[in-house]
Structure formats: structure tokens, C-alpha cells
N, C-alpha and C positions, 0 to 999 in steps of 0.2 A: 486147456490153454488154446487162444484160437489159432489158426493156422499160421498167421505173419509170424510167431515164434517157431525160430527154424528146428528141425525136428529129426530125430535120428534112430534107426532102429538101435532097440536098448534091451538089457536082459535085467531082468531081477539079480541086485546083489548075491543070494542062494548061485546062481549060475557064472559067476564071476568067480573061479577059484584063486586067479592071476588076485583080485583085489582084497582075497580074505589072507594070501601070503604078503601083500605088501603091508596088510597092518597087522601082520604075526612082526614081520621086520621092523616095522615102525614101531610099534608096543615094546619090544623087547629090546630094541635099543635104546629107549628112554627108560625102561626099567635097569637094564645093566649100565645106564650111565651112572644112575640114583645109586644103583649097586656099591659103584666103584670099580666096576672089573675091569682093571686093564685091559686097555685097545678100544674102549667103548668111549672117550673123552670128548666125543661128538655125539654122542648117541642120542642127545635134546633134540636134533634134526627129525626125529620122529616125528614131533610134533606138527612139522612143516609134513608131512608126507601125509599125517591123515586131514591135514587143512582143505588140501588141494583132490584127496580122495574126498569128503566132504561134497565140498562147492560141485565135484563131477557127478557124485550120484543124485545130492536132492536135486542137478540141474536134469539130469533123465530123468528124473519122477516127473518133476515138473510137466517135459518135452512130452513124454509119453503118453499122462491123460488128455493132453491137448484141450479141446473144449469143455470136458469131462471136469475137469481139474477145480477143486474149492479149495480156498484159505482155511474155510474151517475144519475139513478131512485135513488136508497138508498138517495143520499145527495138532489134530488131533493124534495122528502117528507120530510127531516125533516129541509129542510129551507121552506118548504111553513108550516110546523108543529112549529117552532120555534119563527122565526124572526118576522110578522106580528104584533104579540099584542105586541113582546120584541121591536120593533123599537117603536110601536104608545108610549107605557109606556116612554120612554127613551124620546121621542118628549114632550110628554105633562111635563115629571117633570122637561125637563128642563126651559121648557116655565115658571113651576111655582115658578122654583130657580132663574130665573131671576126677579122674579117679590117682592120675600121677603128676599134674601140673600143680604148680603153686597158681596160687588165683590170680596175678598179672598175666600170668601169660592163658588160661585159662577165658579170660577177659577175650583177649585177642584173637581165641579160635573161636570164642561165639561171636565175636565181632567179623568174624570172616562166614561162619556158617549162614548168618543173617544174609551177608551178599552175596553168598553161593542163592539163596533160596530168592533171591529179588534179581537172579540172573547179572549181578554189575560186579561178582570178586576180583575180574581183573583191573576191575577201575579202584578197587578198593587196594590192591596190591600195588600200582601204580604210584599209589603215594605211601608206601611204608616200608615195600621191601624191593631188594634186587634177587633176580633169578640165582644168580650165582654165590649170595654170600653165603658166608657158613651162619649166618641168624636164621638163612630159609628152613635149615631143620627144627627151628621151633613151628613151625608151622605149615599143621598137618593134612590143609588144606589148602597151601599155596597154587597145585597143579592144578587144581579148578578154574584156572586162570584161563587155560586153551579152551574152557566151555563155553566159560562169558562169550568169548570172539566168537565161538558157536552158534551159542543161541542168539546172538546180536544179527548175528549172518542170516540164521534162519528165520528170524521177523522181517528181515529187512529186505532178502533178495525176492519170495514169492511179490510183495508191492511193489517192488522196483520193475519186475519183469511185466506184470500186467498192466505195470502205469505207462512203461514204451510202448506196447500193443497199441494203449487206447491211443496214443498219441498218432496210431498210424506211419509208423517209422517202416516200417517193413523190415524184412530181413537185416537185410546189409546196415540200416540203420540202427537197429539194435544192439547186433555185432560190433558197430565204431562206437556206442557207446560204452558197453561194456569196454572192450581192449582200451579205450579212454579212460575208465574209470582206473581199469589194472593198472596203465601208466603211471597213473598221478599216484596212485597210494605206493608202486614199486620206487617211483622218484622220490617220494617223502620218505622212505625205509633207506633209501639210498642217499639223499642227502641231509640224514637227522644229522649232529655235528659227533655226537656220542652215543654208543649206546651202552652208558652206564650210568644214566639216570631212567632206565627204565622201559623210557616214552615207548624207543620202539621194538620193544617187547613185548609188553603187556597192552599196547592201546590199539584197537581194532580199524583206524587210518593208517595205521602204520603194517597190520598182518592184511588184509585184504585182500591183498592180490593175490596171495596164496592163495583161498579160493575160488577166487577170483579165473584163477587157471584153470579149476577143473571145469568151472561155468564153460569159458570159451572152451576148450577139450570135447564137450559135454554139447554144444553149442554149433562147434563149428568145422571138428575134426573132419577130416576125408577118411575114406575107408581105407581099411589097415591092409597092407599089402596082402595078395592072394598066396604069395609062395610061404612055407612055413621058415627058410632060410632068412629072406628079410624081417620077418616077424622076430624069429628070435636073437636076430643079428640087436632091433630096434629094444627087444626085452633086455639082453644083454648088459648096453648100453645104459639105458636106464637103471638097472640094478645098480652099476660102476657108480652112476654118479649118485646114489644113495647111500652107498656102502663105503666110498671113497671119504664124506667128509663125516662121517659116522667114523672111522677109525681116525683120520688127520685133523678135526677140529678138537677145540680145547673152551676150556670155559672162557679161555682167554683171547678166542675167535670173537674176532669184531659181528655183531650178530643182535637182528636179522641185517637186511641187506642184500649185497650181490654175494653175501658169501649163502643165504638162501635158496641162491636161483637153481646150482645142481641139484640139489634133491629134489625141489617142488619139481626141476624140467624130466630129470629120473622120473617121476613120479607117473608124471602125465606119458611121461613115452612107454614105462611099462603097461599102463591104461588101455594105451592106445595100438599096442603091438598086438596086443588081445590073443598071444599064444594060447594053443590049443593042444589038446594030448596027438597032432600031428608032429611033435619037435621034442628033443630032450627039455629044453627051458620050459615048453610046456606043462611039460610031465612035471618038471621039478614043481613048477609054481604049484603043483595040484597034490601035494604030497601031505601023506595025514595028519602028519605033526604039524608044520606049517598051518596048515586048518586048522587044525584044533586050535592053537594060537590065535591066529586072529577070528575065531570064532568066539573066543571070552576076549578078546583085546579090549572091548569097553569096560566091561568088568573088571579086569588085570591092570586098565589103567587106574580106576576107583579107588582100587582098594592100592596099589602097591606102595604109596608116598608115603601115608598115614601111617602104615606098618611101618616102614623105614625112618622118619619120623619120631614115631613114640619109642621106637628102639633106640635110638641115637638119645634122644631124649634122658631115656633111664639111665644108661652105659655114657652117654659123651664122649662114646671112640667110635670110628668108622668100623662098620662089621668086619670079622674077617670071614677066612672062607667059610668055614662052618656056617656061623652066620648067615653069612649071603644065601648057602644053601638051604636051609632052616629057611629063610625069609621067603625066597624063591617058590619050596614048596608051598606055606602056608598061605603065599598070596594068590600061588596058580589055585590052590585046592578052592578058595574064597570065592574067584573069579568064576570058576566052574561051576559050584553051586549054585553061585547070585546068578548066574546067566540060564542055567538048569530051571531053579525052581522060583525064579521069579522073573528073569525079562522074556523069557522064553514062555509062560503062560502068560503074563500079560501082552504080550506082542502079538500073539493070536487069538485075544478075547477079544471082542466087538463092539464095547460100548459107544454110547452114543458122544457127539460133540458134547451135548451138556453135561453128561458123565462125566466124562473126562474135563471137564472146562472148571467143573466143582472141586474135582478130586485134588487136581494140579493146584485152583486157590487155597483149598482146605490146607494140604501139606505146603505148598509155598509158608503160610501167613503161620503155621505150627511151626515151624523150623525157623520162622525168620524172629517169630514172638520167643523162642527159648532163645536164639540166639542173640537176641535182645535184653533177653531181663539177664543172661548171663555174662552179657557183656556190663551190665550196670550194676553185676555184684549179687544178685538175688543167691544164686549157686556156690558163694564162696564156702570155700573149705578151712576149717581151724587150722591154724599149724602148731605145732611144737614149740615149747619158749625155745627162744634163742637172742641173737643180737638185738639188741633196742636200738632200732635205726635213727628214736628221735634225740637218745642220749648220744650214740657216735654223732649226730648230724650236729648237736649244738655244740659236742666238747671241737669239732674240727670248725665250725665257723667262728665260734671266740678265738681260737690261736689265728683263725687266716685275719684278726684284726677287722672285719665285717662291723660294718658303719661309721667306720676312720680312715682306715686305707684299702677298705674293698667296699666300692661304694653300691646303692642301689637307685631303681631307677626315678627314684622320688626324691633322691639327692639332686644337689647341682655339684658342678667342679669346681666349683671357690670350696666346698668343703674337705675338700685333700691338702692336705697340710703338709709339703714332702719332709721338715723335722719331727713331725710326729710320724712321719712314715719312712724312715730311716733308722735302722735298727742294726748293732743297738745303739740306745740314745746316745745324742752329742758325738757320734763314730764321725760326721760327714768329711774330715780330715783326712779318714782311711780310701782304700782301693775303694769305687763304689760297683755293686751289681744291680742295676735297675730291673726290675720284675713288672714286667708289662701284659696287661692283657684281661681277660673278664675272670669268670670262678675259675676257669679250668687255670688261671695263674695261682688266681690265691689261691687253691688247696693245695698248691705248694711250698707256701709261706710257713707251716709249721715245719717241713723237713727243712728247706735252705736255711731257716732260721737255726734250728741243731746242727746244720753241716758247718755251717761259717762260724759259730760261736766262738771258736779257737783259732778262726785263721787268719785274724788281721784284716777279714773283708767285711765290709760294711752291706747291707742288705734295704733298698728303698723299693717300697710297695707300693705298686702301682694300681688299682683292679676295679672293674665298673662291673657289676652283674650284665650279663648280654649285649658285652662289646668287645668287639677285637680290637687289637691292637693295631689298625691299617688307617693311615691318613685318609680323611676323604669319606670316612665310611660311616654312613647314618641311615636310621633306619624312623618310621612315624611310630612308633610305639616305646620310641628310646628315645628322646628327643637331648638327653642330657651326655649319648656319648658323644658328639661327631665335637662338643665340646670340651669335653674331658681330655680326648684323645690330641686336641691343639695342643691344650696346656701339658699336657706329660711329654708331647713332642721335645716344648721348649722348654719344659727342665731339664730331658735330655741335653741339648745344645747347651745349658748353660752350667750341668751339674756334670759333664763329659765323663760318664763312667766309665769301668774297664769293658762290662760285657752288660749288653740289653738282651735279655732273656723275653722272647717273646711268645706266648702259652695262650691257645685259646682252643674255643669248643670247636673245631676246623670241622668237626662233623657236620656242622650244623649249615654248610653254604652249600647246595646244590650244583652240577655242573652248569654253566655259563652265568654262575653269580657272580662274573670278574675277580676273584679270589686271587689270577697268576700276577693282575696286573698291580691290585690293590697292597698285594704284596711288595714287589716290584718298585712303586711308588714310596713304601713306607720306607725299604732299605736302601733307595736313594737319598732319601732324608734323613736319616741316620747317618748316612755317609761323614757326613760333617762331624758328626761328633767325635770321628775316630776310635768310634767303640767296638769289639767284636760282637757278635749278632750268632745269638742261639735260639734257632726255633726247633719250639717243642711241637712235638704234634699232638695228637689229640687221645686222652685217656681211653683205653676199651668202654664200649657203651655196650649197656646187658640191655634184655629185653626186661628185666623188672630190679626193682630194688636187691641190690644186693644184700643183706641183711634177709629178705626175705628168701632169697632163692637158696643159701646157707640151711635153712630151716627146715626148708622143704627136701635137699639133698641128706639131710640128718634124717627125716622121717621116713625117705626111700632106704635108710642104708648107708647112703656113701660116705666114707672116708676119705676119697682121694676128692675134696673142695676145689674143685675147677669145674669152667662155664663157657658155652659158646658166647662169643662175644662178633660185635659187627665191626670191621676194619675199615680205617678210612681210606683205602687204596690210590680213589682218583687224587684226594685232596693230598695226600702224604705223598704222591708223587709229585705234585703242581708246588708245594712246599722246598721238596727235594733239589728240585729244579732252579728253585730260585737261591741253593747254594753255589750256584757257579761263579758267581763275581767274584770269590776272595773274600775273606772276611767274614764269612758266614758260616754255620754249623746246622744241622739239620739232628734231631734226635726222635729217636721213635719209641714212644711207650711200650707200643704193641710190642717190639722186638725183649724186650724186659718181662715183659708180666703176661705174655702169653707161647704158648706153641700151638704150634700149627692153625690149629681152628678153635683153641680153646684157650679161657683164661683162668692161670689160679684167683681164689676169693682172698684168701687169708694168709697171713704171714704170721708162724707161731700162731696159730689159732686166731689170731685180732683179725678180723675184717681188713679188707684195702677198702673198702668203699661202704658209704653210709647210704647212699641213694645207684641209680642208674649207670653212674659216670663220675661222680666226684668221689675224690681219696677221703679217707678218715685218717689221723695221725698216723696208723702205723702205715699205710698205704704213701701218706708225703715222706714220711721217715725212705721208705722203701725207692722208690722215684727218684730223692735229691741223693741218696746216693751213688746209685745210679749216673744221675747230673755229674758229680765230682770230678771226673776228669775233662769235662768240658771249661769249668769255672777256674777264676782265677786265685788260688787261696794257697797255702802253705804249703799244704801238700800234692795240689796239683796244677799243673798249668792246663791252659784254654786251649781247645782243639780245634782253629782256625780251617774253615772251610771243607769238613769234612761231616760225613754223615754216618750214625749208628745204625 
């Protein structure tokens, strides 16, 4: 690197004991978060600690060869640093997802291995899952996600830096570009609106600056005090603020962000205090356990998720201790070998750039082609008879009344007829209960339809395939709700039932899809009709058909038919919320047909569900009784403004 990149004397990582104990601490904090071990409910801040240890070493490698320095050695050490133990890991989990996964979900790990091996699985995880739901334990390869921002970082900073040089910027120009750069990406981390869609999480404009800091550290730091007292006053400190939101965060810490910035500044200030065996923190930082730890820390991280992962997978209960311990050992033992007898010879064998430039395309394009034909089914696995998802799917679409009063999207709205969708016939004299909303309404139409049969309430069905029940709301590939949705408004208004039951797929709107206000909007118009107003929320959605996932838990063994399932958290709260006016009821599936992080399938042995998310008869049977005390009918009155 030429001169104008400012330059610092620097030690081979080997001579950093300080930096192989900060990522013994940061590995096994994100391993005991995954754990579950109490006190560790921040322990994901690891991730942040090797970010910012990252951006500070390859920025001294960088600094160090100065004119010396090529893009093509650079990229050649950290694919022989990288890819080795990250392909073997990827090889073996998929070996073991084929061997206990039912094939949707099987689908989805080689649809994730493909983007682990094309370097982009956080951009692939970006759009399908959250860090923190309980559906992440289907997926064994979700932690790959801190690699992507990795390797993104490491194609992109060597260019970055040599293209300022050429530019002639000099020192100090350099420097304001970078800390400009940190800025904007910590500002956009800091002003995302939410971070429970993802963005900034998993999208590498959004983590930057984490690295970003070791650069500048790496870059720009002054020399670290001579006394061993402020050094380890500066280590100290730094430890504090790693270890502090490592026990005090929760998954339910707003994150990244400024709740980010103590670990990554921890981070950099332990870096930077550069204790020495002149001080006790010294000594501590230099102790053998510690080392050893972050000595497999890349490997420990590889392997630990996957384990944890496929175990969850089998069992569908959080380890207990045993467990944890059993898991603990099996993944240090893993991490020490993969580190022992493979990155550890490869890391000091010598091949050439084109060696390695072959090897890395060979295995990329091997792992991305299996992960390919596996995701398009080549790999599927038979399963065991069991439920016919197309016999439950068509006995629950003739009872929801499908292509009369649950219409689809090649329908128009003049074909709802609301005396043919008033049930049962000739009732509309009695109490009326309007049922509003897309599938996730009608597949409640066979339970309410059994619940009411005896109680003097009349039952009118309302249901568009993929449309909610929200004034105002149209989408270009549904051109026939935002009409549907008028005219059901104004039979409300003119058909003034007792209660408007309002049911839809609520999962399916992402944060800032206007959901609070669309809402909000609809139950002002409602108003008029002086109806009570029950919104259901959104059925447990599985990662595969249910019928199939049944099949597959009969062929492992299990008896006890329960399923992690994904919650709709943001959206069942924005729901929630909008029971405050009076008048309104909030109800929640989840709280009915799951615990904790898990959903039962069957009731009496019958399936709840024919596909992903929609009920089969016994699953509406199951739900509208449930409903019952909310509705207005013989045997129970309507629970006005309150929430389940």
C-alpha cells in the first residue's frame, strides 16, 4: 500500500493474545445465547465484537505491506482463511438436513447453502426470516448471515482504500472519508424506523460501521498509553462495555443501532489499550483457556448453530442442561479438529493465486449446484402415508363456501350474493355476525358455521382470496379487492350486524405497509354501523405444509405432534392497539393453538391445517370455539373492547 495510507506499527494476530480472548468472549457469548443459558440474553452482541475486530486486523494487513500489498495475495489468504471449514460445515449440515428434514424445509437449507456458497445468505435471509423468531431454528444456516457482511467487507474495503490513494487524497483525506462513511451507515442503523423487519440486521449498509471502526482504530489510533495502569484502566472499561449488554440485552433490545455502539466502542478500546503481561488484565487477557477459545472461535462459530439447530429440530424443546453440555462439548470437540486438521494446514500451505482462485470456484459452483437441484426437489425424500393434504384441502374449501361467498381473484364483486351468503338460509331476520376478510376468514366459516347453528345468530360470509378486510386497500395483481371491499363496507351499513369479525392473513404486510392506519380507517367506518368489531389475528404459519410435517415427525418417532411455528408479534401488536377506541376486541390464534415457541398440528389426531397456515375442519371447529365468548349467541355474550 503506498505511503499516503496512514500507517501503524502492527503485530501479527499470533502476537495479539488481548484479541484471540476478545473472540474467546465474543464466540461464546453468541454460542451461550443460542444455548439459552441464563444471563447470556444479549450474548448476539458478539457478532458486533468480531465485526469491528475484523475491519481492525485486515485494516493492519492492509497498512503493514504498504507498497508490497496485492488484491490478489489479500483475497488469496482469506479464501484459504475462510472457505475451508465454511464449505466442510455447509457439506456436512446438509448431509444431516437430508437425512431428518421433511423436504420443504430441506428445500430451504439448500436454498440457503446456494447463498452461503455465492457469498449473498444475508441478503437471502433478509427476505424470509427474523434473527430472533422461533422459525430461525429451522434453519441451520441462518448465522452465515455475519459472513455475507464479511466477505462483502472484504471485496469491497482493499478497492475502496487503493482507489482514495489514487485519488491523491492524503492522509487526513482518507481518514474524513472513511469516519464519513462510518457516519452515514451508523446514522442509517440509527434512524432505520424498526428493527423488526430485518433491514438492519442482516443488510451490510446498515452493519458497516462496525467495521468500519476497526478500519479507523486500525487507521488512526494514537499510541496506547505507556503506563500499564491506564492501559488496563482503558482494557477494563472496554471489557464493561461488552459484557454489560451481553448480560442486560434481550432479544427484545431494539438492535443494531446505538444500543450497538458499547460493545463495538468496548471493542476497539480493549484493541487499543494493548495490555501486556506488565498488568493483571494483561495476564488475564493471555490465559490458556481464553486462547484456546478464540483460537477455534471460527470453527465454534461453524459449527455451533447447526448443532443446535438440528437438535431443536428432532426434540422441538429448548435443550436443557444436560443437553447444553452434550452440545457444548460436541461442538468445542468439532471446532478443534476442523481448526487442527484442516484450517490450520491449509493456512500454512502456499499455493499459488490461481490455486486457490480454481479451488474456491470449483467448491463455490459444487455447493451452490447441490444447493440448487436441492432446492428444486432433485434430493426429496419419501415419506410415510399419512394425511392427504389434497383431501383435507378440498373437504375445508367446499364447507368455507369457495366461489360463492369466498371469492377469487378472477371473480368480480357483483358475484357475492350476501342471501346466498347468509347462513343459514332465509335467517337475515336473526342477530346478524358479519365475517369479513380473505382465506384466513373463510377457513373459519365451517367452525362458526357449527357454533351458531343452535343459537339464534345468523352467520353472512364475506371473503376475497388475498384481501384484507381495510378500506382503501388494493393491490395490482388483485384488482378486484379494493372493490369487493366497498361493497361489503356498504352491506355492513345497511345490513347493521351485531358483530363484524374481521380475519385475515395479517402476516403477510410487512413493517411500514400502513397496516395501523388502514386499520384505523376501516374501524372508523364501521363506526356507523354500531356493530362490535372482532379482530382475529393471524393463524400460526409453519415453514411447510402441515400434513406433511405430521408425516415426517411419525417417521422420526414422535408422538407429541407439535411444530415451531413463526408469530406475528409486530403485526398482533399494531392490531392490539387499535382496540382502544371501545368497541373493539382483539383475539389471538397463537395464544390458543400454541405455547411458547411451538404449535400443536392435530386435534384428536385430525390435522388443524391442510396447507402452511389455513385450518382444515377440525382446526375451524377448534378456533370458533375458542371465538365463543367473544360472539353474540345464546350461550355467550360479546366481549367488548378487550383482548385474548
Amino acid at each position: 500500500m503506498p505511503e499516503d495510507v496512514p500507517r501503524r506499527p502492527v503485530h501479527s494476530p499470533a502476537f495479539r493474545p488481548d484479541i484471540d480472548t476478545l473472540r474467546a468472549v465474543a464466540v461464546l457469548s453468541v454460542f451461550f445465547f443460542h444455548l439459552g443459558v441464563p444471563g447470556f440474553g444479549g450474548g448476539y452482541v458478539g457478532v458486533d465484537v468480531f465485526f469491528v475486530i475484523s475491519g481492525f486486523l485486515i485494516t493492519t494487513v492492509i497498512t503493514r505491506e504498504g507498497r508490497a500489498f496485492s488484491l490478489a495475495d489479500f483475497y488469496r489468504r482469506r479464501a484459504k482463511r475462510i472457505l475451508p471449514a465454511l464449505f466442510l460445515v455447509v457439506a456436512v449440515t446438509l448431509l444431516a438436513c437430508w437425512l431428518v428434514m421433511i423436504p420443504p424445509d430441506f428445500r430451504n437449507v439448500s436454498r440457503s447453502a446456494a447463498a452461503v456458497a455465492l457469498f449473498v445468505s444475508n441478503l437471502l435471509f433478509w427476505t424470509e426470516a427474523g434473527y430472533f423468531e422461533p422459525a430461525a431454528h429451522l434453519m441451520p444456516l441462518l448465522h452465515t448471515w455475519s459472513l455475507g457482511v464479511e466477505e462483502q467487507f472484504y471485496i469491497l474495503l482493499p478497492v475502496l482504500l487503493l482507489a482514495l490513494y489514487r485519488l491523491r487524497l492524503g492522509k487526513t483525506g482518507i481518514l474524513a472519508v472513511i469516519l464519513v462513511l462510518t457516519a452515514a451507515s451508523l446514522s442509517l442503523s440509527v434512524l432505520r424506523p424498526s428493527f423488526e423487519t430485518g433491514d438492519a440486521f442482516f443488510l451490510p449498509q446498515f452493519r458497516a460501521w462496525e467495521l468500519l471502526f476497526g478500519v479507523l482504530l486500525a487507521l488512526a489510533a494514537p499510541k496506547p498509553p505507556r503506563g500499564p495502569a491506564a492501559r488496563t484502566a482503558l482494557a477494563l472499561t472496554g471489557l464493561a462495555l461488552i459484557l454489560v449488554p451481553v448480560l442486560a440485552y434481550s432479544d427484545r433490545t431494539p438492535f443494531p443501532g446505538l444500543t450497538a455502539l458499547p460493545p463495538c466502542i468496548g471493542t476497539a478500546l480493549v484493541i487499543f489499550a494493548r495490555t501486556g503481561p506488565d498488568s493483571r488484565t494483561g495476564r488475564a487477557l493471555s490465559l490458556p483457556l481464553p486462547l484456546f477459545f478464540g483460537r477455534i472461535s471460527y470453527a465454534l462459530y461453524l459449527w455451533h448453530w447447526p448443532i443446535l439447530a438440528l437438535l431443536f429440530y428432532r426434540t422441538l424443546t429448548p435443550p436443557d442442561a444436560p443437553r447444553m453440555f452434550a452440545v457444548f462439548a460436541l461442538t468445542t470437540g468439532l471446532a478443534w479438529a476442523t481448526t487442527r486438521f484442516l484450517e490450520t494446514p491449509v493456512r500454512r500451505s502456499r499455493p499459488g493465486f490461481r490455486q486457490v482462485l480454481t479451488a474456491t470456484a470449483a467448491a463455490s459452483l459444487a455447493v451452490a449446484a447441490v444447493g440448487t437441484a436441492g432446492y428444486l426437489g432433485e434430493f426429496d425424500r419419501a415419506l410415510p402415508p399419512g394425511p392427504d393434504a389434497a383431501e383435507l384441502a378440498t373437504a375445508a374449501k367446499t364447507a368455507s363456501l369457495s366461489g360463492s361467498c369466498f371469492l377469487g381473484k378472477d371473480q368480480s364483486a357483483d358475484d357475492w350474493r350476501p342471501e346466498a351468503c347468509t347462513l343459514p338460509a332465509g335467517s337475515s331476520d336473526r342477530p346478524l355476525i358479519l365475517l369479513w376478510g380473505d382465506s384466513h376468514a373463510a377457513h373459519l366459516v365451517p367452525g362458526l358455521r357449527r357454533l351458531l347453528a343452535e343459537s339464534g345468530t345468523a352467520l353472512v360470509v364475506a371473503a376475497w382470496a388475498g384481501c384484507p378486510p381495510l378500506v382503501g386497500y388494493s393491490e395490482a395483481d388483485n384488482p378486484g379487492c379494493a372493490a369487493f371491499n366497498t361493497r361489503i363496507l356498504a352491506e355492513a351499513q345497511r345490513l347493521r350486524p351485531a358483530t363484524v369479525i374481521l380475519s385475515a392473513r395479517w402476516n403477510a404486510f410487512r413493517e411500514g405497509d400502513g397496516l395501523g392506519a388502514s386499520v384505523g380507517a376501516t374501524l372508523a367506518a364501521l363506526r356507523d354501523t354500531g356493530a362490535e368489531v372482532l379482530i382475529v389475528g393471524s393463524s400460526p404459519s409453519f415453514s411447510a405444509p402441515v400434513p406433511a410435517i405430521i408425516r415426517q415427525l411419525t417417521r422420526l418417532g414422535r408422538t407429541d405432534l407439535s411444530y415451531p411455528a413463526r408469530p406475528d408479534t409486530a403485526n398482533e401488536r399494531i392490531l392490539q392497539q387499535a382496540t382502544g377506541g371501545g368497541g373493539v376486541a382483539f383475539f389471538s390464534p397463537w395464544k390458543v393453538l400454541c405455547d411458547g415457541e411451538t404449535c400443536r398440528l392435530t386435534d384428536a389426531e385430525a390435522p388443524l391445517y391442510w396447507d402452511e397456515s389455513h385450518f382444515t375442519l377440525a382446526g375451524s371447529r377448534v378456533l370458533a370455539e375458542a371465538l365463543a365468548p367473544y360472539l353474540p349467541s345464546g350461550n355467550a355474550g360479546a366481549g367488548t373492547g378487550q383482548s385474548r
